[in-house]
C-alpha positions in Angstrom: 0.0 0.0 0.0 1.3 3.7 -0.9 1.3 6.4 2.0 1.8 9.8 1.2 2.7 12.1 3.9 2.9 16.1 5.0 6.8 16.8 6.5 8.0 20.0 7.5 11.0 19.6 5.5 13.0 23.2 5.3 16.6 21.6 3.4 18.0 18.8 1.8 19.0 17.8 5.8 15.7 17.2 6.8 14.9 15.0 3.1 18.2 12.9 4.3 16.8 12.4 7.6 13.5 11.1 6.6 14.5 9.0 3.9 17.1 7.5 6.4 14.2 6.7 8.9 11.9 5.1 6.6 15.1 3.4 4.5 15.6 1.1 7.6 11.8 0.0 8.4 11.4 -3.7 6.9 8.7 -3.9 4.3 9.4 0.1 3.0 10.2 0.8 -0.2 9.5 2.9 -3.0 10.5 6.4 -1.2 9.6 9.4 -3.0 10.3 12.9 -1.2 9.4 16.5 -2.8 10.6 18.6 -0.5 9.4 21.5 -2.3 5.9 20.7 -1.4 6.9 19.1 1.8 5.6 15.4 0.7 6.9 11.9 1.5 5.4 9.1 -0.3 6.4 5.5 0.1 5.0 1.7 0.1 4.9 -0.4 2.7 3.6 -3.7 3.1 4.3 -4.6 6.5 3.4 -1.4 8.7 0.0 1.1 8.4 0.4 4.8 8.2 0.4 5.4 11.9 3.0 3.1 12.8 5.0 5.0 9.6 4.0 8.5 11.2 5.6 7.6 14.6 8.8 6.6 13.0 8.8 10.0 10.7 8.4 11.7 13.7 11.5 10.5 15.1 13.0 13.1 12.9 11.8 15.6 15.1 9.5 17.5 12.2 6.0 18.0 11.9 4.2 15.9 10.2 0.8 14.4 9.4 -1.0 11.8 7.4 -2.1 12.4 4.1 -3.6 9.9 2.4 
């Protein structure tokens, strides 16, 4: 299942620091990041959009679920 997600990403720091969280999940894959519009999009088959939020969060930036 895709998972698209609202990240307030300010520099190509913040990109690297969310990719690098959800690069280590097992089961993610397919990571896209527009840091422009602030977006994360990525697959996973093993975890839901909540359990992907909390580990985004990790990052220490805003963030919410969008679709």
């Amino acid at each position: 299942m895709t998972y698209t997600f609202f990240v307030d990403m300010t520099c190509g720091g913040c990109s690297k620091a969310v990719n690098a969280i959800l690069s280590k999940l097992d089961g993610v894959s397919n990571i896209q990041i527009d840091l422009e519009n602030k977006k994360v999009s990525c697959d996973s088959s093993k975890l839901n959009a909540e359990e992907l939020l909390t580990n985004i969060k990790k990052t220490g930036k805003k963030c919410e679920i969008i679709a």
